[in-house]
Each structure stands twice: as C-alpha cells, then as structure tokens.
C-alpha positions as CSV (number, residue, x, y, z in Angstrom):
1,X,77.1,1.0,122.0
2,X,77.5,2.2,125.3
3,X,80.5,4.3,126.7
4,X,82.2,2.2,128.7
5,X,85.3,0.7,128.1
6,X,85.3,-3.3,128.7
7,X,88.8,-4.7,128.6
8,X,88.0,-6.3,125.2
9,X,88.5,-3.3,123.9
10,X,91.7,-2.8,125.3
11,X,94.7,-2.8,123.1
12,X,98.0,-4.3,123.7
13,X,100.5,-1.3,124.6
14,X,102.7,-1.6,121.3
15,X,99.4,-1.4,119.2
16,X,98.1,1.8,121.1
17,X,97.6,5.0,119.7
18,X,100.1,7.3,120.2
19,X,99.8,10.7,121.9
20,X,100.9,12.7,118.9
21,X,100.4,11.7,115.4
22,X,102.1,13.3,112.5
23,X,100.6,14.5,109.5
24,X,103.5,15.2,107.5
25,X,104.0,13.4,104.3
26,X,100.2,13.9,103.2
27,X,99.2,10.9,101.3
28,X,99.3,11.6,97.5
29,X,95.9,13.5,95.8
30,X,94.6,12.4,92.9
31,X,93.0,14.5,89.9
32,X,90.6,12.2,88.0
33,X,90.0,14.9,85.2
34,X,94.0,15.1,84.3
35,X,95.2,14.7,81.2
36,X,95.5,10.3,80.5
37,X,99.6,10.8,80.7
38,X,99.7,12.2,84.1
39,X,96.7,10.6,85.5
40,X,98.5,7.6,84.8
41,X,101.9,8.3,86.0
42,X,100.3,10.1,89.4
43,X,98.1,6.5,89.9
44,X,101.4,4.7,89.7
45,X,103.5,6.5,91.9
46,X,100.6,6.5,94.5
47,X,100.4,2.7,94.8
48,X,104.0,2.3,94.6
49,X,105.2,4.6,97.1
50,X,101.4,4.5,99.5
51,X,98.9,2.4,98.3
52,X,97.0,4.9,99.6
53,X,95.7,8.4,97.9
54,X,93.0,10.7,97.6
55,X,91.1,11.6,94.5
56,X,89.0,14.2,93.7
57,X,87.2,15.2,90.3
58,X,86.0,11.7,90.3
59,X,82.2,12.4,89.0
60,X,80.1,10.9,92.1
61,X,77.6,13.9,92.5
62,X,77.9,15.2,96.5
63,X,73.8,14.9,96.8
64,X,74.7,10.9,96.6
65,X,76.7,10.8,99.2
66,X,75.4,13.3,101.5
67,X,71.9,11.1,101.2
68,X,73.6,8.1,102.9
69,X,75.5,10.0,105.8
70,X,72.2,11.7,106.4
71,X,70.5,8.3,107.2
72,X,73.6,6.2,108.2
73,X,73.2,9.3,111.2
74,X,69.7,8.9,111.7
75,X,69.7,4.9,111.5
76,X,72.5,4.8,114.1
77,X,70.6,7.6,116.3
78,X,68.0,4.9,117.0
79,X,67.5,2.5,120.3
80,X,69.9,-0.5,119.8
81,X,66.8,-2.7,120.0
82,X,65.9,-1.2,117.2
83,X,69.0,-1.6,115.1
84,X,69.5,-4.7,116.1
85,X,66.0,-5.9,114.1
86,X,69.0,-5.8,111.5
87,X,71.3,-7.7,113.2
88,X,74.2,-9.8,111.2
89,X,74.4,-13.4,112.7
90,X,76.7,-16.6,111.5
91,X,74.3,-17.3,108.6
92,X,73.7,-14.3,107.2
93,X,77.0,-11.7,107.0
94,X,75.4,-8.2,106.8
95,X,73.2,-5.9,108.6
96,X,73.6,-4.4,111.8
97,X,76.6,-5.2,114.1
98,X,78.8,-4.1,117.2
99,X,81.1,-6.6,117.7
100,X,83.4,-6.6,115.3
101,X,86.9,-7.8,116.6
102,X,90.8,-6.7,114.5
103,X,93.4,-8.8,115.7
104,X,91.3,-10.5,118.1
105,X,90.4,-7.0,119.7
106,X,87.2,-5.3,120.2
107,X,86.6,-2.3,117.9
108,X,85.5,1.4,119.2
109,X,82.7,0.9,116.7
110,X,79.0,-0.1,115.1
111,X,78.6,-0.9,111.8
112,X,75.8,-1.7,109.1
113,X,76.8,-3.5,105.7
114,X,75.0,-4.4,102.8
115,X,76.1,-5.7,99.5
116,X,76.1,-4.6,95.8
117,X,73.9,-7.7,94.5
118,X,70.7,-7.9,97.1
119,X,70.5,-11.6,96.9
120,X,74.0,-13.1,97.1
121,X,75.6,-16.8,97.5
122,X,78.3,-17.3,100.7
123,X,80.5,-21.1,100.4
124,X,80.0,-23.0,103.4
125,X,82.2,-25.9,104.7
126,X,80.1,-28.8,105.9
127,X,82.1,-31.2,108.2
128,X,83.1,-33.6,105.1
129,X,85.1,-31.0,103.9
130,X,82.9,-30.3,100.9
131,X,81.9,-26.7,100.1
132,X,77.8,-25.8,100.0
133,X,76.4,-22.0,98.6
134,X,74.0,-20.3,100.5
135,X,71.9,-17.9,99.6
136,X,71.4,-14.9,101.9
137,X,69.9,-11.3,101.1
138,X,71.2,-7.8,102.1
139,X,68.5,-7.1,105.6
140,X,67.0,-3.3,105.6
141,X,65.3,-1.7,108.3
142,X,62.5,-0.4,108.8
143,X,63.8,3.6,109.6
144,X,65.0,5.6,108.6
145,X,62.7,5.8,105.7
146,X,63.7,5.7,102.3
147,X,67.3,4.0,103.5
148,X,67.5,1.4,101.1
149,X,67.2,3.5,98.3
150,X,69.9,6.2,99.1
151,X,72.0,3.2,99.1
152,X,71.4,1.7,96.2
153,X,72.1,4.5,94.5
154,X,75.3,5.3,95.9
155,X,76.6,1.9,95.3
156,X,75.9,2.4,91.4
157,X,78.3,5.4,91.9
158,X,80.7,3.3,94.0
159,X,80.9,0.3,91.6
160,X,81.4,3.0,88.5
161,X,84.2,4.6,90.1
162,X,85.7,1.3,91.4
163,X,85.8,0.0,87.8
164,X,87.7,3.2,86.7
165,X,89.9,3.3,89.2
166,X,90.9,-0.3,88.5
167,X,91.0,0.2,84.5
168,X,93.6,3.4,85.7
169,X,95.9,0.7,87.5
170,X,95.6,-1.7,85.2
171,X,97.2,0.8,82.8
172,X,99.8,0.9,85.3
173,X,101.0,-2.1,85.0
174,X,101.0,-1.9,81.0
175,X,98.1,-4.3,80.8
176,X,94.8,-3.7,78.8
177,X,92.7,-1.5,81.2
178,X,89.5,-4.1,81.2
179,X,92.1,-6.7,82.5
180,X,90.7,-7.0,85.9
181,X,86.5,-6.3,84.8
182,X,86.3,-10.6,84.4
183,X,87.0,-10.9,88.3
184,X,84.1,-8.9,88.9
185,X,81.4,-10.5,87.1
186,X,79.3,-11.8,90.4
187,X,80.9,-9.0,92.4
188,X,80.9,-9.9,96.1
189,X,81.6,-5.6,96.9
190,X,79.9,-4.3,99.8
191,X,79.4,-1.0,101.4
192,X,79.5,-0.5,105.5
193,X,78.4,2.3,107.1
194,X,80.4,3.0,109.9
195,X,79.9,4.8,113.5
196,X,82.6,5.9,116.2
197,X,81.0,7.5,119.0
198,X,83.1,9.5,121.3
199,X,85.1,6.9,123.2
200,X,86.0,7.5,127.1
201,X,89.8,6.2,126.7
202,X,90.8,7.0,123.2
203,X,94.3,6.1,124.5
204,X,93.2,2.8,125.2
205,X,91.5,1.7,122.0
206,X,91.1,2.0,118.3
207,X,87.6,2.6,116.5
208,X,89.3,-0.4,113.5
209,X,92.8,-2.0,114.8
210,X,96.0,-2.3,112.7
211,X,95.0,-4.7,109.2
212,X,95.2,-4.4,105.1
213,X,92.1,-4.8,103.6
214,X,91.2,-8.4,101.9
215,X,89.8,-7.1,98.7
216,X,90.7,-5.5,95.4
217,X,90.1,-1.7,96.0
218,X,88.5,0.4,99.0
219,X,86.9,3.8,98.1
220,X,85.9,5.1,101.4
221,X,83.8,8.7,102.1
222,X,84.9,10.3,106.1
223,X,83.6,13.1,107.3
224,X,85.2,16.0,108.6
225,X,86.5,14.7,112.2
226,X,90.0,12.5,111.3
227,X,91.0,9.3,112.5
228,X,92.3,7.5,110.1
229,X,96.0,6.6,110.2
230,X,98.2,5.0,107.6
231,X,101.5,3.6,108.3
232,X,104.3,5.0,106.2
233,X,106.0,2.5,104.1
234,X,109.3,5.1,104.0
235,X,109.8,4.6,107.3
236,X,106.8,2.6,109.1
237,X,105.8,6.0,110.7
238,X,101.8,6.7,111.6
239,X,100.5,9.3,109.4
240,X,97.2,11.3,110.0
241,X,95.0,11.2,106.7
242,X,93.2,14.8,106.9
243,X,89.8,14.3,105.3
244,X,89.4,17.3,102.0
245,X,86.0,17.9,101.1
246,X,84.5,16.0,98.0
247,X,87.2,14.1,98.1
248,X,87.6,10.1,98.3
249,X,90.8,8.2,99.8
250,X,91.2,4.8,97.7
251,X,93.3,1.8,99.1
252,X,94.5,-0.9,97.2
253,X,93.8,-4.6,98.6
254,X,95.4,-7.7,99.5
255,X,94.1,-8.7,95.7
256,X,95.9,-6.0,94.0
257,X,99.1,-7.0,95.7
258,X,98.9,-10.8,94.7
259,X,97.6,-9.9,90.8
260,X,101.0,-7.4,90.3
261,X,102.8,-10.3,92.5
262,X,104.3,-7.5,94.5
263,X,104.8,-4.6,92.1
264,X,101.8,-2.5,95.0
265,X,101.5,-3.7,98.3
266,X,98.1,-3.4,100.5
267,X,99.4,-0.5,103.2
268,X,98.1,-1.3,106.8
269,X,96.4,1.0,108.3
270,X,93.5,1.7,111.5
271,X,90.9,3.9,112.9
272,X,91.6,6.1,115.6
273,X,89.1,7.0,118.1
274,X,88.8,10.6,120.3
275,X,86.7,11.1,123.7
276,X,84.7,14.2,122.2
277,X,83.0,14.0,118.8
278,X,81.3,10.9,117.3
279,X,83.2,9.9,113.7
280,X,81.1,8.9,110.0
281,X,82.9,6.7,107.4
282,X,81.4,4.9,104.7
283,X,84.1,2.7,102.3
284,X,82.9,0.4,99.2
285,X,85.2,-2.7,99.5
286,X,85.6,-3.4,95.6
287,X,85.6,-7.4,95.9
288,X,85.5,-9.8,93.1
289,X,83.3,-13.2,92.7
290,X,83.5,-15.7,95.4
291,X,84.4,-18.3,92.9
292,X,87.5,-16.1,91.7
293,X,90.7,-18.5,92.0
294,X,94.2,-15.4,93.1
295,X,97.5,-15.5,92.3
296,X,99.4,-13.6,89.8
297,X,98.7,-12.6,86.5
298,X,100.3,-14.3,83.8
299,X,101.0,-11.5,81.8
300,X,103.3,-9.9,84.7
301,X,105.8,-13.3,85.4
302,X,109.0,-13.7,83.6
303,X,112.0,-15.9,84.2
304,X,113.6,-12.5,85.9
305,X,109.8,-12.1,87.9
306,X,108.7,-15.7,89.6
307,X,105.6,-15.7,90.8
308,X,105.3,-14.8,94.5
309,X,102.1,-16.5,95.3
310,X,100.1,-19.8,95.4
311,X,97.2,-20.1,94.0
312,X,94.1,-19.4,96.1
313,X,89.8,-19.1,96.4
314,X,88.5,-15.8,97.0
315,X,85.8,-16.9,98.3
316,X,87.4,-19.2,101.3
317,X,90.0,-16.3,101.6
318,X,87.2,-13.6,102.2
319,X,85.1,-16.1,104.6
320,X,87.9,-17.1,106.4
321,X,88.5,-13.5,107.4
322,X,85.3,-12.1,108.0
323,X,84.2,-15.2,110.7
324,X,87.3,-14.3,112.8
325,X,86.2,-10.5,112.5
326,X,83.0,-11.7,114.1
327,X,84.3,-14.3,116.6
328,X,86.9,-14.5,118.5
329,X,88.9,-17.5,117.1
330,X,92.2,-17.3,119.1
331,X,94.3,-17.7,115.9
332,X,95.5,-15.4,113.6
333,X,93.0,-15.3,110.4
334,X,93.8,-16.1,106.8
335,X,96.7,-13.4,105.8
336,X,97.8,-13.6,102.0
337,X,101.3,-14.0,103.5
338,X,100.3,-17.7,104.0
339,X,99.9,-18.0,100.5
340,X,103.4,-16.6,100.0
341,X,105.7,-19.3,97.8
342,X,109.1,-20.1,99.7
343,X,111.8,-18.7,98.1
C-alpha cells in the first residue's frame, strides 16, 4: 500500500476521527478462570451493557499467537507483487487484498484471510435466480515459510475458545450451553490478518470505517499500538479500547443479536489509523454454516417477547456483505435491520 492518500479514502466529515478520543469507561474485562456464578453474571452484563469486553485467562498459549504476528509481519514486509501471488478475486473470497471498502469507503488497510475448513463451498446466484455452490480453497503463499502452519494452529485455538465463549452466553440467556454448537457444524469462521501502515492524514481516514460485524462472535488479538474505537451505547460516545497484554477483546455479531431477538445488540465500532507507527490485528470471525437459516430462537419468544426478526440465509446474508466490501456497489449492503419485522 503506498502512502498516499487518494480521495477514496477520504471520509465524509461526520464519520471522521475526532481529534481527541476518550478512554474513559474501559470496556468490561473478563476472567475466564472465575468461579461459573460470576463468570456468568460478568458475561452478561458485558453484552448487555457493551457487546464488547476483554478476556483474559482464556487458555490460548502466547507462543500461538506470537507465531502468526511474527509472519503476518514478515508476509506483509514483502514486495506487493509478491503478495499479490495471493490475491482474493470475485471467485475465490480469501487471500491477499487491499481494497477493501466500509460504507463504500476505502480502508487505511491490507489484509490476508483464510478460513477454518481449507476447502470450503460459497452460494452463487446464477441469473435465473437459482443458487449454485462453489468450491474454493483457502490460497497460501509461498513466504514466509512455514506460514500455513502457524495458522492452522492458531485457528484450532480460535475455534476452541469461540465455542466456549458461545456456551458462556448461551448460559446467559438460561438456555443449554451447546444451544448454538448445531449452527456450527460446516463452520464458515475465518481468520484475517490485518495491516495499518502509518497513514499520512490520519485525520482524514479510518484503517476499518464505522460497521457491526455479520457473524456470531469476533475474538480479535491487537498489538500494542491502539486504534480501535467502540461507540458507547450509554451515550453514543467513541471510546478508545487500550490493548492489555495476553488479553483478547470479543464482540458479539449481527447473529447473536437476531438469536436473543434483541436481548445483546452487535456494538459498532472502527479502526483508527495514526501517521507514525504501522498497527497488527488479527480477529477470528466465529461464523456459522452457509446453509444456516437466522432468526430468533424459539426457546426465547413469548406472547410478552414477539419475535423481532424475519427469517433469513446466512449464507446470502454473509455474501451479500462481503461483495460490497470488495466492490463498490453504490448501495447500502445487506444490514440485519432489513430483516427487522414492522411493528
């Protein structure tokens, strides 16, 4: 990426960063080794009131991680014809990429995903309206040696944790804690490594705009230099997350909010960008099958508690999302608002 700021990078001025940022109101931490009574009431209270919290205690040994940042650095040190050997396209949805676009805006950013399963199935609409699968398969490169393997370890870690995590909330919502595992049978998770290098008007732009994430749960890994913000849902207020070491910040999804029909919301929040140092994040989007049909569980509607939301595919949802992330489509993608029954 090159340090130059086009104007499709250029965010409208009521979506800029602002000068100062406050980090008061730390987002909730999490103790994964508490006793089952606290962990429980300390998971609820976090989605209710954030949707956003840190854990810590939560097993993943450091070497794991620290593997993957060492050669998400080195793989994104190398010549972009290089990287792009790797490069995502419209028929196959990971790799190596640069233009990703939120709200129709450039990101401050480069990127390389890959997916939990190595050979996976994506639905495609042909023009007759019918829906075909294609098979694709995650793309390694060639260097940094040893690559693929770091990863695939880490994303065993990723996918235990996730699981907990979701058993934990689950629990929350007085439901048996494997109530969620069926969604996940043909897991569609991914993991993106993610660069920000040191961006020339960080007043200008944003390394991910404004959004709430599309899937279940997102366990992410930052490094020491902050940048991410999460709007307050007290008072709609930017906050500053400030990274603690060994830790991991969880967000709950777009699918979370649907399943409790409301009960946790998916928080919006972005990626802020600074003109000095370059910036190393790494989140596991916990996603379930592409065949998944949403909407929420039965066990959680009563007379006094409708359901909120139509029925809907994961699998268009999710697709429908990540093409306008890659293009620009000129219309706003698939929210889960438009799945919102009229009251």
């Amino acid at each position: 990426m090159g340090l130059q700021l086009e104007p499709s990078f250029v965010q409208e001025a009521e979506h800029r960063p602002e000068p100062t940022i406050s980090d008061a109101g730390a987002i909730p931490l999490v103790d994964l080794s508490s006793p089952p009574p606290t962990l429980i009431a300390d998971i609820e209270a976090a989605c209710r009131d954030w949707g956003f919290f840190q854990v810590v205690s939560h097993g993943v040994p450091l070497e794991l991680l620290e593997g993957v940042q060492s050669m998400a650095k080195e793989f994104f040190s190398l010549p972009l014809e290089e990287k792009k050997r790797v490069q995502r396209d419209e028929e196959n949805p990971v790799g190596y990429y640069d233009t990703e676009r939120t709200q129709e805006v450039r990101d401050w950013k480069e990127v390389f995903d890959f997916t939990v399963k190595e050979t996976f199935h994506i639905p495609v609409t042909e023009e007759d309206g019918r829906v075909r699968w294609r098979e694709v398969r995650n793309q390694w490169p060639e260097h940094p040696p040893g690559m693929r393997e770091a990863c695939k370890e880490y994303r065993k870690a990723m996918e235990d944790l996730s699981f907990r995590l979701l058993e934990l909330i689950a629990l929350t919502l007085k439901l048996p804690p494997n109530r969620f595992n069926e969604f996940f049978k043909d897991t569609t998770s991914f993991i993106r490594l993610n660069h920000y290098p040191p961006c020339p008007s960080p007043d200008l732009a944003l390394g991910v705009g404004r959004h709430k994430d599309a899937g279940a749960l997102t366990v992410l890994a930052q490094d020491d230099v902050e940048g991410l913000d999460v709007k307050r849902k007290s008072d709609g207020k930017w906050v500053r997350v400030k990274p603690i070491p060994n830790s991991y910040i969880i967000n709950i999804g777009d699918m979370v909010q649907v399943w409790s029909n409301d009960k946790y919301e998916s928080p919006e929040h972005r990626v802020s960008v600074n003109s000095e140092k370059e910036r190393f994040s790494i989140p596991f989007f916990f996603n379930p099958a592409y065949y998944t049909n949403i909407k929420p569980l039965d066990d959680l509607i009563t007379e006094e508690n409708p359901a909120r939301y139509d029925e809907f595919n994961w699998g268009e949802f999710f697709m429908g999302r990540s093409n306008s992330n890659f293009k620009k489509l000129g219309v706003e993608n698939t929210q889960i608002h438009h799945f919102k029954k009229k009251v």
